[in-house]
N, C-alpha and C positions, 0 to 999 in steps of 0.2 A: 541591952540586947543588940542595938546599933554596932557596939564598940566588942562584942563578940562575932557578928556576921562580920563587921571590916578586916577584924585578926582574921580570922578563918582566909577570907576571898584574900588575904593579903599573902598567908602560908599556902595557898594553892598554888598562888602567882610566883610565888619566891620559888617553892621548890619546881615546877615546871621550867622558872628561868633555870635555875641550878641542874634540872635533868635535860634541858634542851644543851647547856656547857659542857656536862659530862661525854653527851652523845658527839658533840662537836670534837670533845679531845680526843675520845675511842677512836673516832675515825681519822682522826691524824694521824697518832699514834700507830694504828690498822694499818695505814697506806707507807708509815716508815716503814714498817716488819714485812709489809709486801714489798715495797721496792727496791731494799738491802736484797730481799730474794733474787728476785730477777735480776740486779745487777749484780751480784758475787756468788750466787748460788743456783745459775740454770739446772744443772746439775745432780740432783740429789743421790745419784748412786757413788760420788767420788766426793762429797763435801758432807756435812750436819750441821741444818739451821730447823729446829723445830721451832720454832718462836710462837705465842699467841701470846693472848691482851685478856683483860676481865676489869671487870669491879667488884670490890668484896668489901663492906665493912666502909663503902661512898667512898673509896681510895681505888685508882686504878692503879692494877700490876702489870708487869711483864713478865713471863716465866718461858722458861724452856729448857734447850741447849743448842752447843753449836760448837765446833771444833773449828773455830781460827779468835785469836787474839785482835787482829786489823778487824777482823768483821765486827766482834763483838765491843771493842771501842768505836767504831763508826755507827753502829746504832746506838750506843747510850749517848755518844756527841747529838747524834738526830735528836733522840729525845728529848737530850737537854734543851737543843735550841725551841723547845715546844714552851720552857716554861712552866709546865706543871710539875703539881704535886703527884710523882709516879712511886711506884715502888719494884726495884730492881728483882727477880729474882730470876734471872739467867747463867746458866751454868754453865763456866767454861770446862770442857772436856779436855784431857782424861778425867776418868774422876778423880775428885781427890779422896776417895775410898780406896783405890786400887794402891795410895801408896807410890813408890816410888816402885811398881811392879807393872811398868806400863809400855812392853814391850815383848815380846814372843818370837819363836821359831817352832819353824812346822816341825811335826817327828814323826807322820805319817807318811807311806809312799805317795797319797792321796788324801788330803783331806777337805772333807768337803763342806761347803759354809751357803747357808738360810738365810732366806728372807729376813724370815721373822726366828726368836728364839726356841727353835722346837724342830724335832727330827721330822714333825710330818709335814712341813711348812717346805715351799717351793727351792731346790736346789739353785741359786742365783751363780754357783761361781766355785772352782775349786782351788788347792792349794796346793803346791809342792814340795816334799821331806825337803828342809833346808830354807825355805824362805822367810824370811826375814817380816814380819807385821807389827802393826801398831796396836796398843790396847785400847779400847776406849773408855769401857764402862762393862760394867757382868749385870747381865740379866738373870733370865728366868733359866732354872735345870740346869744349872753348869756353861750356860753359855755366853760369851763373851760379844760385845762388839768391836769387832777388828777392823783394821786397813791393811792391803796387800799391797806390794810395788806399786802396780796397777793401778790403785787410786780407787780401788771398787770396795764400799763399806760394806761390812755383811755381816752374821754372825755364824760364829764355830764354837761349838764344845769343846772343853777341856782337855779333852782325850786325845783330840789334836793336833796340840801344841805347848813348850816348853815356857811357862813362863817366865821372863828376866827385868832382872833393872836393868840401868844404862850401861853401867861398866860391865854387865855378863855378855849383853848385846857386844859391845864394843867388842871383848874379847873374841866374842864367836866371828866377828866381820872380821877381824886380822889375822884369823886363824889359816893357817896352810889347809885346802881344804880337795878332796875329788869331786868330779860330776861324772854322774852314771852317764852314761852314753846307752849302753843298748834300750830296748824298745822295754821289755821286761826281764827283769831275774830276782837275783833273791842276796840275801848277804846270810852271812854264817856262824856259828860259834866258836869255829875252830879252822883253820886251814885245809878245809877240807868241804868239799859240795855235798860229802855223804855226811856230816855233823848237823845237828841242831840249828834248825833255820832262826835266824834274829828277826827279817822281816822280806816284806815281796819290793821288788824296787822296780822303780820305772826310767824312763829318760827325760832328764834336768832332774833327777836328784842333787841331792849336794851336802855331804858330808865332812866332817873334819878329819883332819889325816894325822894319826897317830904316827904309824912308822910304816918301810914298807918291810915285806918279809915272806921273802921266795916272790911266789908268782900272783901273793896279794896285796892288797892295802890294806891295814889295819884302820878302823875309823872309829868315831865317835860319836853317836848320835847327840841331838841336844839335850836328852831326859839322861846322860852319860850312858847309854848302853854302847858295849864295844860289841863288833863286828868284826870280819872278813870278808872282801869283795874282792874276784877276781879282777885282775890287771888288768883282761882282754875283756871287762865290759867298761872299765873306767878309766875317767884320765885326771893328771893332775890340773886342778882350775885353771890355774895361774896359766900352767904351758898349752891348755884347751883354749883359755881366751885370750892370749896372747899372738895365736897363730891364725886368729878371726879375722877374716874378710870379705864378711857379707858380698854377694854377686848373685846374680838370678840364676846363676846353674846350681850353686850353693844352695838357694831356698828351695829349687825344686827336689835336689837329690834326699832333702830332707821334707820334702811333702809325698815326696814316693813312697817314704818309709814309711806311711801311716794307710797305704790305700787298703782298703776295705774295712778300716776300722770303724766299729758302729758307732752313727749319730747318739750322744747322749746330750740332751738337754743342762744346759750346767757346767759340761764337760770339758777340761782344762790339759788334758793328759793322756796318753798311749791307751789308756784301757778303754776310753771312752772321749767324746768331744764335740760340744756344738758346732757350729761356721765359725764362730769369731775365735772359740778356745783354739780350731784348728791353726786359723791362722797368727794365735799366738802363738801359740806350742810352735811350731814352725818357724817361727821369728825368733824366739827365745832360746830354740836350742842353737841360730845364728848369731846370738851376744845380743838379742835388741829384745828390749820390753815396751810391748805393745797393751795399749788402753784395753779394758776388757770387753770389749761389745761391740758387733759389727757400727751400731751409731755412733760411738768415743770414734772407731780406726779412723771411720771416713772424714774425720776433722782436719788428720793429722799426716803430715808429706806434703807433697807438689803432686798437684793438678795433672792429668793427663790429657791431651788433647783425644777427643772421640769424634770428631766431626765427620771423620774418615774411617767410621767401624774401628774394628779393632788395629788397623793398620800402624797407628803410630804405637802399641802397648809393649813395654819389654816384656821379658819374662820375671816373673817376681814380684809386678805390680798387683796391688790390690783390686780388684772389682766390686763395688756396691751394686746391690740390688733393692726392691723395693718398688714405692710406690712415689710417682713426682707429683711436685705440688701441683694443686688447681686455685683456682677461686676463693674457694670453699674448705681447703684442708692444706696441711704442711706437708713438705716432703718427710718421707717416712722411710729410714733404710733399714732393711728387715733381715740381708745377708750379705755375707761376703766370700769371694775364692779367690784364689791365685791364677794368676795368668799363667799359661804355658808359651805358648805360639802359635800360629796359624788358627787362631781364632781359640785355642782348648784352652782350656780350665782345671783346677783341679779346687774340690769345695768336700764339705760336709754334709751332705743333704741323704739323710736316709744312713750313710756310710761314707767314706771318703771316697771319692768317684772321679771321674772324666769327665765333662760335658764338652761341648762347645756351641760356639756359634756359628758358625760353619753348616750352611744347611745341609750341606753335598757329604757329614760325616754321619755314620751311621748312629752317633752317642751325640747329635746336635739336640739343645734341648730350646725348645721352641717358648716355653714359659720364663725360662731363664734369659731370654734373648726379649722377651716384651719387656721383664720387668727390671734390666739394666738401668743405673742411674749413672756412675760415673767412676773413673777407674784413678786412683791417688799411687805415685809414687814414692816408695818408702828410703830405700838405697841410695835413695842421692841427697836425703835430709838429715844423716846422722847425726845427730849434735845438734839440729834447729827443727823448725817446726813441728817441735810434738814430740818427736824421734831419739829414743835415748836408747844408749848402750848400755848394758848392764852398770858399770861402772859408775854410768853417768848416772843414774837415779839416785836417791837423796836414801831411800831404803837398804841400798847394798856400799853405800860410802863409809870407809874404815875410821 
């Protein structure tokens, strides 16, 4: 009897040592997959680190995903240096389901990309005919996880976007191509405006250039359908971004062109546009691609001096707004515009509008002026801090 109570009290003791060890390496383990986070993945709308831990079967695993190669060796080094018996199951993205099919271009005038996998799910971010994404992984109803220029992960339907391998991509980046310029139009089946519409177009389209003929462009979309676009709403890429240089009467004469157009949550484009899409769309049709969300911009440029009101702001600089830190909570930047002069503004809020700050004008906006945080310069960082030219992103590189 003795020598069955000591086995017993001796199997209580062993397995609580052995569940007190497990709980000790969980939490190491735990605090590697959290601090890989916060050092390489503040971020989660422009990177993918889902990582979590378990025990199954008195074996601890790892599973997830995560789109970088450096990341995903830097935590199994962590791991390792732990010493235990783990078991891997982290998955580098793309998938390897998708094949060597892990690359896309738009083929909508507008397409629009979710949260989450599904049409009722929150509008995060749109797309436009021509650009160029990454694949991730296919979800749920046809929908895919993508990467835009922009670095903003999201998901879009099938309907789209063109999917490609490497070499279809490749060809499509080398291809002679036009960008729509006007606000809206439409492209054709035939040389002619009164023929059968192909599709609606908007400004930063970007299509491939078959031939020209008479007074149009012949094009290509990415799914191969051919077109006709008049002359006089497009221009050849090449000689469009060739004659680029960015200046603040530049950005404005291209932020005039959107006044009154109405606030959409999301919105990336002429039909529709949050603060931050405007002052993408704004930037992008001047050769620069801007981060997607008023908190990415304000990372990105040189500092403005404000200490002096708006006195020192060119025009064309950016303006954050929001909420400044305290004690108790982080700074929070919630909007952005562009600077005019003499105190005005030009932003998204409700529709594309005028404010300023300037109390003496009759459009001074008095909530916009509490909730000012700090104004970044874009035009003078081309090629460094943040700041890239079309060219220059690693998404539109031949």
């Amino acid at each position: 009897m003795k020598i069955i109570v000591s086995t017993l009290i001796f199997l209580a003791v062993f397995n609580l040592i052995n569940f007190a060890q497990d709980d000790d390496q969980m939490k190491s383990v735990e605090k590697i997959i959290s601090d890989i986070k916060e050092q390489y993945v503040p971020d989660n709308r422009i990177a993918i680190y889902n990582i979590s831990s378990g025990i199954k079967n008195g074996k601890i695993f790892v599973t997830g995903e995560l789109n970088s190669l450096e990341i995903k060796e830097e935590l199994i080094n962590r791991l390792n240096e732990l010493k235990i018996d783990y078991r891997n199951e982290v998955e580098l993205l793309p998938s390897a389901k998708l094949g060597d099919k892990i690359f896309g271009v738009v083929i909508l005038s507008v397409a629009n990309l979710r949260s989450k996998p599904d049409h009722n799910e929150e509008l995060s971010t749109q797309a436009l005919l021509g650009t160029p994404i990454k694949i991730y992984k296919k979800g749920e109803e046809g929908f895919f996880l993508v990467q835009t220029p922009d670095g903003y992960i999201s998901w879009m339907d099938d309907d789209g976007f063109q999917i490609m391998n490497e070499n279809e991509m490749t060809e499509w980046l080398k291809s002679e191509k036009i960008i729509y310029i006007n606000e809206y139009g439409f492209s054709y089946s035939q040389k002619d405006e009164n023929s059968q519409r192909v599709s609606d177009l908007t400004a930063g389209n970007i299509l491939r250039l078959i031939n020209e003929e008479d007074d149009y462009y012949k094009v290509l979309y990415p799914d191969n359908r051919e077109a006709f676009i008049k002359k006089e709403e497009a221009k050849l890429f090449n000689n469009w971004y060739s004659s680029l240089n960015p200046n603040g009467e530049q950005i404005l004469q291209t932020a005039y062109r959107f006044m009154g157009i109405p606030y959409l949550w999301g919105g990336t484009s002429a039909k529709g546009m949050d603060c931050s899409g405007f002052t993408k769309t704004v930037y992008f049709l001047n050769g620069i691609v801007l981060p997607r969300d008023a908190s990415q911009q304000v990372n990105i440029g040189k500092p403005v001096e404000s200490t002096n009101g708006w006195k020192d702001f060119l025009p064309g600089d950016l303006l954050f707004f929001g909420s400044k830190a305290t004690d108790k909570k982080k700074e929070r930047i919630t909007h952005v515009a562009i600077y005019i002069g003499d105190g005005d503004f030009i932003h998204a809020a409700g529709r594309v509008r005028i404010n300023s700050f300037n109390e003496n004008k009759p459009y001074f906006s008095k909530f916009r002026s509490n909730g000012f945080i700090r104004s970044k310069r874009i035009l003078n960082s081309i090629g460094e801090n943040g700041v890239q030219m079309i060219e220059q992103n690693s998404f539109y590189r031949k």
